[in-house]
Structure formats: structure tokens, C-alpha cells
SERO-4910 file (N, C-alpha, C, O; in steps of 0.05 Angstrom, whole numbers):
BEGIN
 pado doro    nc1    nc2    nc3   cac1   cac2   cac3    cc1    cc2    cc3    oc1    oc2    oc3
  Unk    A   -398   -159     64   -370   -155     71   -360   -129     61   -344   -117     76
  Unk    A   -368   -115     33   -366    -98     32   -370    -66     43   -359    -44     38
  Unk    A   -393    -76     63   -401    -50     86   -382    -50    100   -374    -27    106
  Unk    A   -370    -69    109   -359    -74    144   -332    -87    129   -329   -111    131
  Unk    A   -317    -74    118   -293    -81    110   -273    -76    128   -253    -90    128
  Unk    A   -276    -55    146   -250    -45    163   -254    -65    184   -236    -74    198
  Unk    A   -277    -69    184   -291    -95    212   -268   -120    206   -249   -127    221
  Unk    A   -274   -131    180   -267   -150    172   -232   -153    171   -219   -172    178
  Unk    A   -224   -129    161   -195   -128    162   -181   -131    198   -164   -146    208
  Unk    A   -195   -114    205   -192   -117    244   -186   -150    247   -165   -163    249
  Unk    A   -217   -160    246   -218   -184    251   -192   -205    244   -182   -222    258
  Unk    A   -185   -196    213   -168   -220    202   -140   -220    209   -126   -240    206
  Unk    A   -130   -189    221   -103   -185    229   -116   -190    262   -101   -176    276
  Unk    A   -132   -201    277   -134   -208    299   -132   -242    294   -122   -261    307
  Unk    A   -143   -239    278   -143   -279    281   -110   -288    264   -104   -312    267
  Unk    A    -95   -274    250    -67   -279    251    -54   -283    265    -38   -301    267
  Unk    A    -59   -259    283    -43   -249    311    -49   -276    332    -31   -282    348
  Unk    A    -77   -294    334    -73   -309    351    -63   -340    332    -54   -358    345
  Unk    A    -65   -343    307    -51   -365    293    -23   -364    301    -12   -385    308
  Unk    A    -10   -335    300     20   -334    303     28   -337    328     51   -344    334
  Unk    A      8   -334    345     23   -332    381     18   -371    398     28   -382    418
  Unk    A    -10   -386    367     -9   -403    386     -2   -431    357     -4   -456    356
  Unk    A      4   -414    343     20   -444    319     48   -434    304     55   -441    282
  Unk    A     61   -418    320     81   -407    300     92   -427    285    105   -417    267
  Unk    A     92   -459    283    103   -475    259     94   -466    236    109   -463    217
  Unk    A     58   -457    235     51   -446    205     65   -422    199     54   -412    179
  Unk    A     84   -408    206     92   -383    196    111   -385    173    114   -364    160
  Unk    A    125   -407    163    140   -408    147    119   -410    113    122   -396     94
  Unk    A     99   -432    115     82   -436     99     68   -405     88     66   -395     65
  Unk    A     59   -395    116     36   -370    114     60   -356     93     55   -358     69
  Unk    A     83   -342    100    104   -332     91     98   -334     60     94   -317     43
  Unk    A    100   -358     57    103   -368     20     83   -364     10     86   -361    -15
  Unk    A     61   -362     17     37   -353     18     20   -328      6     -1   -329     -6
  Unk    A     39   -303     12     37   -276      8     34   -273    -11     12   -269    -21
  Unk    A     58   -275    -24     59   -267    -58     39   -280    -75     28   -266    -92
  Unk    A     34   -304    -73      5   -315    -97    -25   -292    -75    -40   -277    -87
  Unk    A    -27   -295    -53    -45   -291    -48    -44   -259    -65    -62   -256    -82
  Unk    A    -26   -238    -63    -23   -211    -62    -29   -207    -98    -40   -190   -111
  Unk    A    -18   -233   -104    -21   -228   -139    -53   -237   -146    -63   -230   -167
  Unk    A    -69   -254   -125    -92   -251   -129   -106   -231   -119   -127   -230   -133
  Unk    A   -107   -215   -104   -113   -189    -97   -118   -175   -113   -139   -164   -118
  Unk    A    -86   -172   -130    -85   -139   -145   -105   -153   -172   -125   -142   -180
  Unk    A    -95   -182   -183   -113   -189   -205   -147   -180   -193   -159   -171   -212
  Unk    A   -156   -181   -178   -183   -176   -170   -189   -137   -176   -208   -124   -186
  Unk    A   -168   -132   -165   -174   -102   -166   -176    -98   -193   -198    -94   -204
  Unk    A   -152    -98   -207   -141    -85   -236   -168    -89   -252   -177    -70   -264
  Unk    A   -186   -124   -253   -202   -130   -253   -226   -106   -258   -236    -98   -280
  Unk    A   -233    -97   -230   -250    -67   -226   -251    -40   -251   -271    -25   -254
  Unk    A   -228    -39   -266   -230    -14   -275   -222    -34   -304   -205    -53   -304
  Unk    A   -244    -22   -335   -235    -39   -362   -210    -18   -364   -206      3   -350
  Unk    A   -192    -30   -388   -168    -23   -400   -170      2   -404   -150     15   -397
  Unk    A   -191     15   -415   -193     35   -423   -191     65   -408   -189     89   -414
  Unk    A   -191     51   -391   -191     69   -362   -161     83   -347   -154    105   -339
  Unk    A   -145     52   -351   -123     60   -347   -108     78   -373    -91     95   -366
  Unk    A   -111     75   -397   -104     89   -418   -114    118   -408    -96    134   -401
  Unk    A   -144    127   -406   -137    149   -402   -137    167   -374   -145    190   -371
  Unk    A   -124    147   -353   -116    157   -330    -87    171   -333    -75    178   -313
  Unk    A    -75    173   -368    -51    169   -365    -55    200   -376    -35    214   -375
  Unk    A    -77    210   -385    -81    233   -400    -92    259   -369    -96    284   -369
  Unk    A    -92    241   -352    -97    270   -323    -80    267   -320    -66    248   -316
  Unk    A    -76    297   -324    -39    308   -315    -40    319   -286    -24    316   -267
  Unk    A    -62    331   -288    -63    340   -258    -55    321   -228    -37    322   -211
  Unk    A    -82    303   -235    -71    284   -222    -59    269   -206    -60    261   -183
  Unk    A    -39    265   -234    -23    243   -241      3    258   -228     21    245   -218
  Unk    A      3    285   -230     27    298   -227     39    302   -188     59    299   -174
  Unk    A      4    311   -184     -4    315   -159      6    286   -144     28    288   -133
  Unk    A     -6    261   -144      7    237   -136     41    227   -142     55    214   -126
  Unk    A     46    234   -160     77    233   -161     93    241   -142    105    227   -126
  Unk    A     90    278   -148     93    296   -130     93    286    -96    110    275    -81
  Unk    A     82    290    -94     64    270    -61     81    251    -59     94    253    -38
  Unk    A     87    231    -75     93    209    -67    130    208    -71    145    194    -57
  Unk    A    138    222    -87    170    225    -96    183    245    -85    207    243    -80
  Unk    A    169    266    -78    186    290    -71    167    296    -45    184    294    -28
  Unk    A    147    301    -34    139    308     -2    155    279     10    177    280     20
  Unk    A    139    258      6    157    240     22    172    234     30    175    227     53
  Unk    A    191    233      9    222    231     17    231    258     43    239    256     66
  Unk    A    224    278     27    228    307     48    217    300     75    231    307     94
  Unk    A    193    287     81    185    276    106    204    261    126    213    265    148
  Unk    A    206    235    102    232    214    116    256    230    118    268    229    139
  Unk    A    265    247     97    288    261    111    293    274    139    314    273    152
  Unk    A    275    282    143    264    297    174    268    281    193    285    285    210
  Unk    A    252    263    192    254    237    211    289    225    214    302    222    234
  Unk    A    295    218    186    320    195    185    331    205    205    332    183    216
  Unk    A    342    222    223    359    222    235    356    218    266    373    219    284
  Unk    A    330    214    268    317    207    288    313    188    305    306    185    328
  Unk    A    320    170    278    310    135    289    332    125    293    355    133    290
  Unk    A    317     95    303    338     89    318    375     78    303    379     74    279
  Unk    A    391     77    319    417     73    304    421     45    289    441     43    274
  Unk    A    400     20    292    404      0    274    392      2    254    368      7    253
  Unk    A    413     -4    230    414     -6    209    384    -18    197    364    -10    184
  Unk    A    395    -42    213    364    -54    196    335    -47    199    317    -50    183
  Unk    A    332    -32    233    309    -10    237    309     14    214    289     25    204
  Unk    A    331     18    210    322     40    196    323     37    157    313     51    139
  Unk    A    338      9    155    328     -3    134    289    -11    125    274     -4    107
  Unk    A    286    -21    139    258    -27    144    241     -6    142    220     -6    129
  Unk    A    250     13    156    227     39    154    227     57    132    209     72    125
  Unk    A    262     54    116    254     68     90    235     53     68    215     63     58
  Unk    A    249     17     61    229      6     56    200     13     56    193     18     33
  Unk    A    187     14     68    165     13     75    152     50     74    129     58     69
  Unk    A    169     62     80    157     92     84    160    111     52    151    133     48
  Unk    A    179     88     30    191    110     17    178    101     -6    183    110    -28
  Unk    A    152     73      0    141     60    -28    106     64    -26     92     54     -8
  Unk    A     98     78    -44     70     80    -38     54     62    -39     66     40    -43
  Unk    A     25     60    -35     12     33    -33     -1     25    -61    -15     42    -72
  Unk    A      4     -1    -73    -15      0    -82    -42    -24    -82    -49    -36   -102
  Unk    A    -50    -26    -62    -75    -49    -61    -90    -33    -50   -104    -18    -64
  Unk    A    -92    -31    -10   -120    -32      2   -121      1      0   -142     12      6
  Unk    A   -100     14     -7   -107     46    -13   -136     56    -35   -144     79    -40
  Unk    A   -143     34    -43   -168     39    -68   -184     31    -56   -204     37    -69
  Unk    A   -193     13    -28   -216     11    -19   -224     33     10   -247     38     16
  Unk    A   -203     44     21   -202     64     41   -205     95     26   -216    113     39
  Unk    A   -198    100      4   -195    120     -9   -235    117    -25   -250    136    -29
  Unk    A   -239     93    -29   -269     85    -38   -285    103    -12   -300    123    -13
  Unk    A   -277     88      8   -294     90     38   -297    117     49   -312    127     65
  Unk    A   -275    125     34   -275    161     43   -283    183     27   -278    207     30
  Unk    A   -301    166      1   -312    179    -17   -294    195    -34   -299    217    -45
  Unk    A   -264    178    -36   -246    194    -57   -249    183    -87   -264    164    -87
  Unk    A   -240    189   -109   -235    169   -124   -221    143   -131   -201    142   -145
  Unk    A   -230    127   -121   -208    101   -125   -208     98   -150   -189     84   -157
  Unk    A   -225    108   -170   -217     94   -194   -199    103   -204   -189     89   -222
  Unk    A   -183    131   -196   -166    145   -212   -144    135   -201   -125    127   -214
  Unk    A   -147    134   -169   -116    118   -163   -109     89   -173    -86     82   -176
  Unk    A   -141     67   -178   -130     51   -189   -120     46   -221   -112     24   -229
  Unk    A   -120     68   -235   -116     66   -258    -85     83   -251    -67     80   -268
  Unk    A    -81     95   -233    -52     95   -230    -28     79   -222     -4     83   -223
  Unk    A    -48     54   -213    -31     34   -196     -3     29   -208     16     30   -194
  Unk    A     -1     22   -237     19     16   -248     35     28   -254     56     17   -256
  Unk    A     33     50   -258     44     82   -264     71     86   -230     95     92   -228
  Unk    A     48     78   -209     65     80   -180     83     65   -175    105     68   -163
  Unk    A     68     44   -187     97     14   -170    123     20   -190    146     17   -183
  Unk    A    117     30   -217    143     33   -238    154     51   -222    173     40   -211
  Unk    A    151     73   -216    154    100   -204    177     93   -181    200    102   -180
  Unk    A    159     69   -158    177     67   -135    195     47   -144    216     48   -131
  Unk    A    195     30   -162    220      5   -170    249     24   -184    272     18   -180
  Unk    A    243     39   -196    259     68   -197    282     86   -184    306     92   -185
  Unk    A    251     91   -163    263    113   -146    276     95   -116    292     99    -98
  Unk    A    264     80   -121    272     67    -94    306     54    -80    310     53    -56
  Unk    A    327     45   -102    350     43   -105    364     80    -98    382     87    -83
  Unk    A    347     95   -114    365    122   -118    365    129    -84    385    130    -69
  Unk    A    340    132    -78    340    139    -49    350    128    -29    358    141     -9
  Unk    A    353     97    -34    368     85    -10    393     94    -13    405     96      8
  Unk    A    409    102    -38    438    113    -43    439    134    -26    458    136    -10
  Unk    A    417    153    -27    416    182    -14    417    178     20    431    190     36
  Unk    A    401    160     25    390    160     56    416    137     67    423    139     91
  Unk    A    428    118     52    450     95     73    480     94     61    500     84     71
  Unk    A    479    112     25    499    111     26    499     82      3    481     65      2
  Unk    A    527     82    -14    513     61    -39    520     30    -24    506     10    -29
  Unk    A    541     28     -7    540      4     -1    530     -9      8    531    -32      1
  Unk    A    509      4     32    485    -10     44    462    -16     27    447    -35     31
  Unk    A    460      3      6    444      0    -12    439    -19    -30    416    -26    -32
  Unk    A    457    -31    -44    479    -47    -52    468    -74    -39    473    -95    -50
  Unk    A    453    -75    -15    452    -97     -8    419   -113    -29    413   -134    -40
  Unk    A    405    -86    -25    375    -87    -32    385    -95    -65    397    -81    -82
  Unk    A    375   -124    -64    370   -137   -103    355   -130   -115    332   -130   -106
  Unk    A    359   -123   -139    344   -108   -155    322   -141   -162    299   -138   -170
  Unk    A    333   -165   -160    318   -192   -169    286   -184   -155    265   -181   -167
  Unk    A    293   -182   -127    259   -178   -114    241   -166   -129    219   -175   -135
  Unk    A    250   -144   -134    244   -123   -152    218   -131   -181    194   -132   -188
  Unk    A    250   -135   -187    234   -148   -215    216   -172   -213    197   -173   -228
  Unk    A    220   -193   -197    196   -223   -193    173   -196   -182    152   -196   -195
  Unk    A    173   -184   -170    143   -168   -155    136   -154   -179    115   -161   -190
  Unk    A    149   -136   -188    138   -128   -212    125   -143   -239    106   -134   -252
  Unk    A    137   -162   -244    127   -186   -253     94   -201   -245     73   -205   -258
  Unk    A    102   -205   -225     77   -226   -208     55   -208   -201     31   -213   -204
  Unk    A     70   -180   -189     41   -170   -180     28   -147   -196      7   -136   -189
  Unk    A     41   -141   -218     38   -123   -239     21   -131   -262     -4   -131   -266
  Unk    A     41   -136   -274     42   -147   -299     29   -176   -306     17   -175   -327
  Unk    A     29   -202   -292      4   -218   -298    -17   -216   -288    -38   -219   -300
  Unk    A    -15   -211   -263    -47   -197   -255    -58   -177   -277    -79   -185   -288
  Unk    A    -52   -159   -284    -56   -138   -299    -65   -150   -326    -85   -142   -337
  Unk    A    -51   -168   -336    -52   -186   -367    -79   -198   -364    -97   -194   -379
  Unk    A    -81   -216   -339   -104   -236   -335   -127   -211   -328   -150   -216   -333
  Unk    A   -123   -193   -319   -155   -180   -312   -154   -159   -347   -169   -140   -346
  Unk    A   -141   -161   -369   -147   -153   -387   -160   -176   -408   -175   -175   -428
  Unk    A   -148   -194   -395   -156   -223   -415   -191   -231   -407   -211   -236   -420
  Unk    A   -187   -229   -378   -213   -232   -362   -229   -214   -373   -248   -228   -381
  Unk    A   -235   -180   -381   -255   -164   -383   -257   -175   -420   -278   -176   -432
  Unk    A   -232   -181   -431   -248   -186   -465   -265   -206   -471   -280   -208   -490
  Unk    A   -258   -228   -441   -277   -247   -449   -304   -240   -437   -324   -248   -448
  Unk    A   -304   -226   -417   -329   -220   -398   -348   -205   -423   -372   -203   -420
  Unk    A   -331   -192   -453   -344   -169   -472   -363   -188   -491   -384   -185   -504
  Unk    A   -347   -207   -488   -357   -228   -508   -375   -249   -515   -384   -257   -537
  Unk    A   -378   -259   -481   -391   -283   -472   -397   -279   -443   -382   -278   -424
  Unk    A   -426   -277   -445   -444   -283   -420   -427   -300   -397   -428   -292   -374
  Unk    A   -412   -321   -402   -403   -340   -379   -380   -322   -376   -373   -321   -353
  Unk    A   -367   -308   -394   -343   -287   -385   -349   -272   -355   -339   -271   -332
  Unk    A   -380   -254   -376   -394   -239   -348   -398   -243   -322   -397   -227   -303
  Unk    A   -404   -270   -322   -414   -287   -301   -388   -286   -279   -388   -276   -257
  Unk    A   -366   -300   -296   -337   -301   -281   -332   -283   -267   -329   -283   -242
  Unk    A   -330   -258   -290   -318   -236   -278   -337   -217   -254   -327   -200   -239
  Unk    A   -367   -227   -257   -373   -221   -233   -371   -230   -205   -365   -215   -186
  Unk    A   -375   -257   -204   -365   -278   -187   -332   -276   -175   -323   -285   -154
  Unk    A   -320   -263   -195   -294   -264   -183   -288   -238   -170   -273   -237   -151
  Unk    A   -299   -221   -177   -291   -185   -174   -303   -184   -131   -294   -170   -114
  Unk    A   -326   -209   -129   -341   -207   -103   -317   -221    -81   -321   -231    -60
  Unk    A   -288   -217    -95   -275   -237    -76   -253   -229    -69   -234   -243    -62
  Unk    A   -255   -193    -72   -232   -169    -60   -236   -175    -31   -214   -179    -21
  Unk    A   -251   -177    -18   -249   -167      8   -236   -199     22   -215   -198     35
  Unk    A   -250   -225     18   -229   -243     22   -206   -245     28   -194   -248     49
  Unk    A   -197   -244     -4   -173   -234    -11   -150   -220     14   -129   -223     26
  Unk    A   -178   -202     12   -149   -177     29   -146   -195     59   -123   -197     69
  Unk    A   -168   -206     72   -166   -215    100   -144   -242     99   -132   -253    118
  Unk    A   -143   -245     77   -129   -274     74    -91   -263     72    -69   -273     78
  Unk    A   -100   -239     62    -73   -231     58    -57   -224     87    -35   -232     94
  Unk    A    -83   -203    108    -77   -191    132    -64   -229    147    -42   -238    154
  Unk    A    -84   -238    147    -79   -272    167    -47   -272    160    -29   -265    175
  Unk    A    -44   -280    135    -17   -299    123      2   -281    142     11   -287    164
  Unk    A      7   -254    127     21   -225    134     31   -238    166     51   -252    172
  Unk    A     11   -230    179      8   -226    211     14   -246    224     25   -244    246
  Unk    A      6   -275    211     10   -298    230     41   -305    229     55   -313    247
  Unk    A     50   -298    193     81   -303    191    101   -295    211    119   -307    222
  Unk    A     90   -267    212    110   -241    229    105   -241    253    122   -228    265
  Unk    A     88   -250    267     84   -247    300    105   -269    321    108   -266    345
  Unk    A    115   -287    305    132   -300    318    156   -287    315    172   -291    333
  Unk    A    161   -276    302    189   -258    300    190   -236    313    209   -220    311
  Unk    A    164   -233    329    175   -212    344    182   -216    370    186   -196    384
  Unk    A    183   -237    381    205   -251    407    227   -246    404    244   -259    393
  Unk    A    228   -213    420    264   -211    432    263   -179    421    278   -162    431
  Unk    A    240   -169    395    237   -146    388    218   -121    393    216    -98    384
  Unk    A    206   -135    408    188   -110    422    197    -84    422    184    -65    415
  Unk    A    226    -84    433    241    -53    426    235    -41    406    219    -22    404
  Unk    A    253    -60    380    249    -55    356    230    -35    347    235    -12    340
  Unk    A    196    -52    349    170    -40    349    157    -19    358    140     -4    350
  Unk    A    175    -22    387    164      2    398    182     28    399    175     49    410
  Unk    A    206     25    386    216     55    376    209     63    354    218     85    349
  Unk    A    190     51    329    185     59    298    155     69    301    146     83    283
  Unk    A    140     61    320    113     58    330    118     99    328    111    112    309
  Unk    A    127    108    346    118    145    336    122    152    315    108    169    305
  Unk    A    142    140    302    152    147    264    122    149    249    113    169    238
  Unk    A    110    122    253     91    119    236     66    136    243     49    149    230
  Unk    A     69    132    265     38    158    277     53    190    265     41    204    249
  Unk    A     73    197    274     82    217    257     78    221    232     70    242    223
  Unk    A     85    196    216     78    198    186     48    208    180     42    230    171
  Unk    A     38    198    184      4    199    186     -3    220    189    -13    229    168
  Unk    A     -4    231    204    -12    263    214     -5    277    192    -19    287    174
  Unk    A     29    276    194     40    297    180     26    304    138     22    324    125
  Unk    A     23    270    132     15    262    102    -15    271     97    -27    274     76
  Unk    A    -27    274    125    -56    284    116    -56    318    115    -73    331    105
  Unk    A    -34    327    127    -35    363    116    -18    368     84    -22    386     68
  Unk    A     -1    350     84     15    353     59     -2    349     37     -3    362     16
  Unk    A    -14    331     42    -35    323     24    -63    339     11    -72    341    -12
  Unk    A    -70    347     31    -93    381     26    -72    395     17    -75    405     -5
  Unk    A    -49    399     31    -39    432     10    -37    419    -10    -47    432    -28
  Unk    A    -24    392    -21    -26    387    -51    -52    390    -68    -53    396    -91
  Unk    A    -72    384    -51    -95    386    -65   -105    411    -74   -114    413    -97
  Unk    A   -102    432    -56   -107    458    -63    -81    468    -75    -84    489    -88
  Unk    A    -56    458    -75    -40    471    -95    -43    460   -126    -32    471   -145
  Unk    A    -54    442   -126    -60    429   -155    -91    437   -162    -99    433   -185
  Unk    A   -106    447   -147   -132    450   -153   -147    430   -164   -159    430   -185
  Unk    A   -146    406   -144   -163    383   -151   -194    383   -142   -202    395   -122
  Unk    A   -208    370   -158   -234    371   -132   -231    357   -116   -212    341   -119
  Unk    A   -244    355    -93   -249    334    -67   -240    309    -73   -218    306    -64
  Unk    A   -252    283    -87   -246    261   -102   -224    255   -106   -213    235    -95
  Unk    A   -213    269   -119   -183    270   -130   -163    271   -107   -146    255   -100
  Unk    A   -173    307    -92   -160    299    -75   -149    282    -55   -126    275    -49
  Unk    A   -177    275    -45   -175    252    -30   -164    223    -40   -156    203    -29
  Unk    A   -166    227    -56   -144    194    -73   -107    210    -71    -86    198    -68
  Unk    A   -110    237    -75    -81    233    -67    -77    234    -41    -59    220    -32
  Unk    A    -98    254    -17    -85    251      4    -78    220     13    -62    215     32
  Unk    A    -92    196     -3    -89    176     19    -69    154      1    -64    131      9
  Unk    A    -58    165    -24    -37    151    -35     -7    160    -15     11    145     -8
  Unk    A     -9    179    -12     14    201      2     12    187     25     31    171     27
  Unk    A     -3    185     45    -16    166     67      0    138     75     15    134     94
  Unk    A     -9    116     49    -15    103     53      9     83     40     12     89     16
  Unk    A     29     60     50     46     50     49     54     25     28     35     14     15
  Unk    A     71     19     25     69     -8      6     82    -34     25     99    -51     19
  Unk    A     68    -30     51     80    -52     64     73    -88     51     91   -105     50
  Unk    A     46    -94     42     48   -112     38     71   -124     14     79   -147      9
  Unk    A     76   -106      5     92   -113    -21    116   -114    -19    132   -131    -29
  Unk    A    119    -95     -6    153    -94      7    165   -113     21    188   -120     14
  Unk    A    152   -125     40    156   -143     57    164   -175     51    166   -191     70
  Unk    A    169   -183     22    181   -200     11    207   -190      4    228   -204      4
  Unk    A    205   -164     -1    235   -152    -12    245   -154     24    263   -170     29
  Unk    A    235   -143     41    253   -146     65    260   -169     75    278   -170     92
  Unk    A    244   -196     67    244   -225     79    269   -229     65    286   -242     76
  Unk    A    275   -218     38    295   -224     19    325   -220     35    344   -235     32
  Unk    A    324   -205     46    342   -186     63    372   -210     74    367   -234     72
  Unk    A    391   -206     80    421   -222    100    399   -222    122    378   -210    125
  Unk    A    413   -242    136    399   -250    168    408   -224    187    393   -218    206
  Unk    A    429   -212    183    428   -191    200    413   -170    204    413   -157    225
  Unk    A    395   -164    177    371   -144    180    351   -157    181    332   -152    166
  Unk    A    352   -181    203    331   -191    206    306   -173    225    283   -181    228
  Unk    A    312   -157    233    295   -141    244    275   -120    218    252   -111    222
  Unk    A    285   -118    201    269   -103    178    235   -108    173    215    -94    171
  Unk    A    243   -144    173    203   -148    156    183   -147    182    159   -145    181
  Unk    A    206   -152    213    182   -145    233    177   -105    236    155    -98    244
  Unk    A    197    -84    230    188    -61    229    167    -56    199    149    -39    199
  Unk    A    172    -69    182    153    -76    153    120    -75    167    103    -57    162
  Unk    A    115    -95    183     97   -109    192     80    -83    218     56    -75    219
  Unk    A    101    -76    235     88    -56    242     84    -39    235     70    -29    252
  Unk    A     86    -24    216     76     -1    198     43    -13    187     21     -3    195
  Unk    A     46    -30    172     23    -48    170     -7    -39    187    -27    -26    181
  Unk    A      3    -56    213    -16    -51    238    -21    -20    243    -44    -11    239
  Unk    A     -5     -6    251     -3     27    257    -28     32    230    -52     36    235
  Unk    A    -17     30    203    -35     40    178    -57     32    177    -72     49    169
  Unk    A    -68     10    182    -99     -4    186   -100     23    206    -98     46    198
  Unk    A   -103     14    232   -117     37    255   -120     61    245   -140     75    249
  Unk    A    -96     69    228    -88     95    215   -117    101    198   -129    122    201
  Unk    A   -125     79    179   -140     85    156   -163     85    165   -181     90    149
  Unk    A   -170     80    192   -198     81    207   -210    104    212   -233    111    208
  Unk    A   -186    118    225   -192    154    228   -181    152    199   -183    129    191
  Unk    A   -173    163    188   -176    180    162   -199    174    150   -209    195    144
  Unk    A   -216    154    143   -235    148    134   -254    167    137   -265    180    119
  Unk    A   -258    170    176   -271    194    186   -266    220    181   -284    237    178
  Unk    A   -233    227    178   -223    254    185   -224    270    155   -233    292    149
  Unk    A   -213    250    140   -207    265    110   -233    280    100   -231    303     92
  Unk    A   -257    266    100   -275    273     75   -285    324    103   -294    346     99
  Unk    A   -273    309    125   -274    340    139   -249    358    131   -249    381    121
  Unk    A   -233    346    135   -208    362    115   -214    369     83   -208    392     76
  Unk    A   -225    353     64   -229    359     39   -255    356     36   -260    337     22
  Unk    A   -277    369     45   -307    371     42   -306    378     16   -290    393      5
  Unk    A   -335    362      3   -345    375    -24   -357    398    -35   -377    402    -21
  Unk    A   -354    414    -51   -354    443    -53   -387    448    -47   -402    432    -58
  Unk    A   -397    469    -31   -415    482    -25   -436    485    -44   -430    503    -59
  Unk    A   -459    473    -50   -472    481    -68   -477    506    -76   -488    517    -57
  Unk    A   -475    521    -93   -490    549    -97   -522    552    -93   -537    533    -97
  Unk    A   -533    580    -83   -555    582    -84   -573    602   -102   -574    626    -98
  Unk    A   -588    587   -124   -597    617   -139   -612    625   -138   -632    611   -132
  Unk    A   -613    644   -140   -629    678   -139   -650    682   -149   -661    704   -149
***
């Protein structure tokens, strides 16, 4: 499963897509679904890299600075460009900051793997990001709707995601590697468990996809006016992303973990904060959802395109 992961991901947001079109009763269940599944996910990843790792992911400044950067100040400047573009409902264009203005942090460490970047550096940033966007993310919606609309977004979502998908995942895969240090049956666990990322993620794509496909009866519009946003995004985050790389002077690796943090979205995560949402932006978690889809296809070509945009340095030849 690990070769044919993009296979697998295809597959599982196809077999959602036909759960949702031919049982939409399961969509309320799948819905509730997300968040344990998503908190078993990241516990699997965090899992991947010991403690020690994240301690001193905290000591690359370069980096660390470079991904910030990327993700706090190009992006927003991106969505600024766009905001005025899209379409005039609120909740369309709620949805797409959501989703455009929070970086990723799950399947960005297995695409960024696949493209021969460093995932370990972005996963030892993971936590460093989600603090970053729970932050910045209030300030910007002030900037981009103005504080009353803003005002609507609860800081409560916030904090339960930060909670659930942070912080006990994070606790249990530190609890998990002391015992794995200690005791053979630890090892065992933690091997056995670590083989059960890619699951995970398909189980996540199903729930995701089967919830949201019934909700899109009556919004096709919706979808299909945010649908160039996101192909826009994409393009545009893979040149911003090389000049960051060569303006920070990263190697290749590096680079490529930021071009595809800058890239790459925090829809699955978000998408409880937008379910959270008044019924009138009920259009939000289905533009959430398409960004989603767009970003899979998205991460197919980049897989291909990036490692030609950021090739590894030329061997020297001696004399």
C-alpha cells in the first residue's frame, strides 16, 4: 500500500463518492466519524518521527522560517489577489479562505515523502503550523470579511481540534515510542501500528467524501466557480515556493517540503470548523470538500513536476 498510495487514495475518494450518491443516510454517521478517524491518523504519523526530532526541528531556522514565511505571508498575498474575484457569497468565499489560508498538516508528509522532499522536517513541524494557523487565522478573517463576519468563526472548534488532533495524538505517540524504548512488545506495537497510515488516510478520504457528496444537490455552481481558484492556487504555490527555496538557500529536500507545505491545504481539518458553521454558510464544507478533490489530482502532478523544478545538485566531477 505504501508504493501505490496515490492509487489507493484515488480509489477511496471514488468509493465515497459512490457510498454518498447511493446511501446518503450514512452521511451523518460518516460526518462524526472524521475527527476520531483524523486523530488516528496524525497519532500514526507523529508516531513516525521520536521526540527528539521534533525538539530539534525547532533549532532549523532556515527552515522553519522558510515554511512560515510560505505559509503566513505568500499566501495570504495570493488569497488577497484572488479575494476579489470570487464569487459574491459569503459563504463561498468563507469556505475558500478557510481552507486556502490553513496549511496542511497530515497527507502533505506522504506526498512531500513521494517527491523525495523531506517529510521528516515538515513532520516535526507539524505542531509548530497548526499553532501558527489557530493564531493567524481569526486575524485574517478580520482582514479579508471584516470583524463581524469573522466573529461568526468560534474560537471552541479551534481549540477541541487543537486538542484532539494535536496534542493527544502527539502525547500517545510520545507515550507509545517510551514504551516501544523499553519493551520488545512496545516495539512490536509500535510497529504494527505505524503500518496503518495509509488505511487511515483512505478511511479518512471515504468518511470526508461520502459525508459531503450529498450536499452537493442544488450546488454544482457553488463547485464549479471555486474549481479555477484552486487550480490557480496550485500553479501559482509551486513558483512561490522555488523562489522561497532559492531565497532561503535550502537544499532540494527541504525545499521541496516547503514547496508542498505552501501547496498543500488543511482541508481535512478545517472542515469540522466549517460543519461548525450557521446553516446559512451552509455552502462552506461543500467548497472545503472541493479543494480536497482539486488537491489530491493536484498532488499527482506535483509529485511528478516538483522533484524537475527543484532537482538535486549536480554532482561535481574531479580532476
Amino acid at each position: 500500500m505504501d508504493e501505490h498510495q496515490v492509487g489507493v487514495y484515488l480509489a477511496a475518494m471514488a468509493v465515497g463518492a459512490v457510498l454518498g450518491l447511493t446511501a446518503p443516510g450514512l452521511g451523518p454517521g460518516l460526518e462524526h466519524a472524521i475527527s476520531p478517524l483524523l486523530a488516528a491518523l496524525l497519532y500514526v504519523t507523529f508516531l513516525q518521527v521520536p521526540a527528539v526530532e521534533l525538539v530539534r526541528s525547532l533549532r532549523d531556522g532556515r527552515f522553519l522560517t522558510a515554511a512560515l514565511v510560505v505559509n503566513f505571508a505568500v499566501v495570504p498575498l495570493v488569497v488577497a489577489v484572488m479575494f476579489p474575484f470570487l464569487p459574491d457569497d459569503q459563504a463561498i468565499r468563507l469556505g475558500v479562505l478557510l481552507v486556502l489560508l490553513c496549511p496542511c498538516i497530515d497527507w502533505v508528509i506522504v506526498f512531500t515523502g513521494l517527491a523525495g522532499g523531506s517529510s521528516r522536517r515538515l513532520l516535526a513541524a507539524t505542531p509548530l503550523l497548526l499553532v501558527a494557523q489557530m493564531l493567524a487565522l481569526p486575524i485574517l478573517l478580520v482582514v479579508f470579511l471584516g470583524s463581524d463576519l469573522a466573529d461568526i468563526v468560534d474560537a471552541g472548534p479551534f481549540l477541541r481540534a487543537f486538542l484532539t488532533l494535536i496534542v493527544i495524538p502527539l502525547a500517545l505517540a510520545w507515550a507509545t515510542q517510551g514504551w516501544a524504548a523499553r519493551r520488545p512488545a512496545g516495539q512490536t506495537a509500535s510497529e504494527t501500528v505505524s503500518t496503518a497510515m495509509v488505511p487511515l488516510m483512505a478511511a479518512v478520504l471515504i468518511a470526508v467524501v461520502a459525508s459531503q457528496i450529498p450536499k452537493l444537490d442544488g450546488r454544482l455552481a457553488d463547485v464549479a466557480a471555486v474549481v479555477p481558484f484552486y487550480l490557480a492556487f496550485l500553479i501559482i504555490m509551486a513558483f512561490a515556493g522555488t523562489a522561497a527555496t532559492h531565497l532561503f538557500r535550502l537544499d532540494a529536500p527541504a525545499g521541496r517540503a516547503v514547496l508542498f507545505t505552501g501547496a498543500t491545504r488543511n482541508s481535512l481539518v478545517v472542515l469540522p470548523l466549517a460543519l461548525a458553521l450557521p446553516d446559512r454558510f451552509a455552502a462552506a464544507p461543500v467548497v472545503v470538500v472541493t479543494q480536497t478533490l482539486i488537491e489530491v489530482l493536484g498532488m499527482i502532478a506535483y509529485v511528478r513536476l516538483v522533484p524537475r523544478l527543484l532537482p538535486p545538485p549536480r554532482p561535481t566531477t574531479a580532476t
